[in-house]
Each structure stands twice: as C-alpha cells, then as structure tokens.
C-alpha positions as CSV (number, residue, x, y, z in Angstrom):
1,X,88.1,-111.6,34.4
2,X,91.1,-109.5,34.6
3,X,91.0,-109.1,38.5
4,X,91.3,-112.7,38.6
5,X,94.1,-112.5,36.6
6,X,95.5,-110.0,38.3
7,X,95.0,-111.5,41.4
8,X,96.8,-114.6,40.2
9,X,99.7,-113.4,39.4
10,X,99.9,-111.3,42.5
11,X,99.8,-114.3,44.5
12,X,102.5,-116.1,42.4
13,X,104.7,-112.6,42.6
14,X,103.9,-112.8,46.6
15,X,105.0,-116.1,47.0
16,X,108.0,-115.6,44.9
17,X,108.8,-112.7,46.7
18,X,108.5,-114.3,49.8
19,X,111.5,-117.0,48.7
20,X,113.7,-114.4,47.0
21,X,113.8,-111.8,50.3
22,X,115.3,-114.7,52.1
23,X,118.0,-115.9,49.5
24,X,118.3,-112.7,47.3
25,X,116.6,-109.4,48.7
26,X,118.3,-107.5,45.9
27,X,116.1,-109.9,43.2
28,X,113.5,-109.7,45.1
29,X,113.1,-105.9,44.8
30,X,113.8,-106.0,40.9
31,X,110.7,-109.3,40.9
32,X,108.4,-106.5,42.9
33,X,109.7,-103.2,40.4
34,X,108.6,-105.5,37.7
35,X,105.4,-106.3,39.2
36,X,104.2,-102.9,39.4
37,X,105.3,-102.2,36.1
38,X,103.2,-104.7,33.9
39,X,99.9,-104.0,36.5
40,X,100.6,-100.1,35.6
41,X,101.2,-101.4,31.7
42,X,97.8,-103.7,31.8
43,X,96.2,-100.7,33.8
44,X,97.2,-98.3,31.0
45,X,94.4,-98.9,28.6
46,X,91.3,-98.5,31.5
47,X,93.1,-95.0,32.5
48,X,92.7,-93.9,28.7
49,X,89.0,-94.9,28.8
50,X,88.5,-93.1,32.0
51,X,90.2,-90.1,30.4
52,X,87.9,-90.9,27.1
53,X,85.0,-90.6,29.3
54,X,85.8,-87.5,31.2
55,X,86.7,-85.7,27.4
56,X,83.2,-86.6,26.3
57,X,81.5,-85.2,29.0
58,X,83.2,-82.4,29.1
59,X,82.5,-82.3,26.0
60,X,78.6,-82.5,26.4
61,X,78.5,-80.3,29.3
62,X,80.8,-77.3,27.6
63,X,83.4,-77.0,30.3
64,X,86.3,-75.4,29.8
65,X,88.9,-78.3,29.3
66,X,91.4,-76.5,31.0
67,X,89.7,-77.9,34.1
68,X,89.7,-81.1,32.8
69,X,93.3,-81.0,31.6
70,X,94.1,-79.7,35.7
71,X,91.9,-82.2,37.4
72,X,94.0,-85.5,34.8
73,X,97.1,-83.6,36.1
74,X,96.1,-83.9,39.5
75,X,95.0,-87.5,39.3
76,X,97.9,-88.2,37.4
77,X,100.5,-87.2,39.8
78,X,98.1,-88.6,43.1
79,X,98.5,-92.1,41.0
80,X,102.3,-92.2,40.1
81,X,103.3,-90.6,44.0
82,X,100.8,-93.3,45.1
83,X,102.6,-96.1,43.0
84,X,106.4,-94.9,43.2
85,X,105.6,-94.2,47.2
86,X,104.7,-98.2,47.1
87,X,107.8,-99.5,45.1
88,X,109.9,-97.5,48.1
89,X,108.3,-98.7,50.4
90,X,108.9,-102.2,48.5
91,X,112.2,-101.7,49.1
92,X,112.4,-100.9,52.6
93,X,112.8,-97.2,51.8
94,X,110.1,-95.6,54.4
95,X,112.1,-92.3,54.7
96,X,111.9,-92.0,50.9
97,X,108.6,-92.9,50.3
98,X,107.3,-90.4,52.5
99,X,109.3,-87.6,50.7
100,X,107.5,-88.4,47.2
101,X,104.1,-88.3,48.9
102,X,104.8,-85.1,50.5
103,X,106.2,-84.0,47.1
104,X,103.0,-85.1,45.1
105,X,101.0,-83.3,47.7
106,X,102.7,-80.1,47.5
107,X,102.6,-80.3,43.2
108,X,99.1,-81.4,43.7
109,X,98.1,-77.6,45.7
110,X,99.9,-76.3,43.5
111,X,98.0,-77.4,40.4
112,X,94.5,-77.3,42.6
113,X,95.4,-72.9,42.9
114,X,93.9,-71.9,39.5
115,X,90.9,-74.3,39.9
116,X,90.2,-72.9,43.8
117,X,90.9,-69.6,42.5
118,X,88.0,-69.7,39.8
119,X,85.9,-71.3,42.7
120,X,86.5,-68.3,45.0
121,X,86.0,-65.6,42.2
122,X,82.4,-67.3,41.2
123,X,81.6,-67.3,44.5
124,X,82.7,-63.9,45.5
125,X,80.6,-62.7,42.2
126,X,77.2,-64.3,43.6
127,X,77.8,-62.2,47.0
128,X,76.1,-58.7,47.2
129,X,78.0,-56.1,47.5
C-alpha cells in the first residue's frame, strides 16, 4: 500500500513541478528538495529493518560485524551519492552531480580495501606454497 502512496504523491509532486518550472523554477527546486526528503523520511524505517535483518544474521552466522558495519557504510554512502546526485541533477546541476558520484565511488574503494584485503589474505592462505 505504500508504493501506491508513494506513487501518488509523486505524480501530484510531478505535475506541480511541471507548473512551478514554468512560473517559478526557483520553487520548483525547493517543491522537488522537499520531495526527496519526506520519500528518504518515509524510507527511513524499511532501511532500519534491513539493517535489523542483516544484524541478526550476522548474528546467527558469527561474522565478524566489522564486515557488516563496512558493507552498511558502503550502502550507505552508494544511497545518499545516489539521492544527493538526483536532487543536482533536479536542479539542472549535471557538472555537480557527477562530482558527488565520482566522490561516493572513490569513499566507497576506499571503505571496500579492508574487506578486499581479508578476501586476498584468505585466499592467499588456501594456496600451496
């Protein structure tokens, strides 16, 4: 049911949008900045869930949650590039948009080393010498 919800007042934020960009293209940024904030507010409470779920597994299968803690990190920074790309884009800002992707990219190798580095070191273990 929320989908439909959401979906509704997408379309009603489109169309608004849509008369605003022709009148008042400042408003109509601030109507879509506002829209992506109360889908990331509503959006809030399934990430914690996800997060819930990952915990408990981890949990159950003993991992070191220091992986999970990396790989939430990692989806956490693809998700807000991803979102604050969007609202530049939103606002005709191409040139900026692409700079926070790059930049959530780069953070994201970076916090993907110590994972790729345990990877490599269990591998290199299970290869005779």
């Amino acid at each position: 049911m929320e989908i439909a919800q959401i979906v509704g007042l997408a379309l009603i934020t489109t169309l608004l949008l849509l008369i605003l960009r022709q009148e008042k293209p400042v408003m109509a940024v601030v109507l879509s900045i506002v829209f992506s904030i109360i889908i990331f507010s509503l959006m809030l409470g399934k990430m914690a869930a996800i997060i819930d779920v990952m915990q408990e597994i981890t949990r159950k299968a003993e991992i070191n949650y220091f992986f999970l803690g990396t790989m939430l990190k990692i989806l956490g920074v693809a998700y807000l590039g991803e979102f604050a790309a969007a609202i530049c884009q939103d606002a005709g800002e191409q040139a900026v948009a692409k700079k926070v992707e790059f930049a959530s990219k780069i953070i994201i190798a970076v916090l993907a080393l110590p994972i790729m580095i345990a990877i490599l070191e269990s591998l290199m273990e299970l290869i005779p010498k």
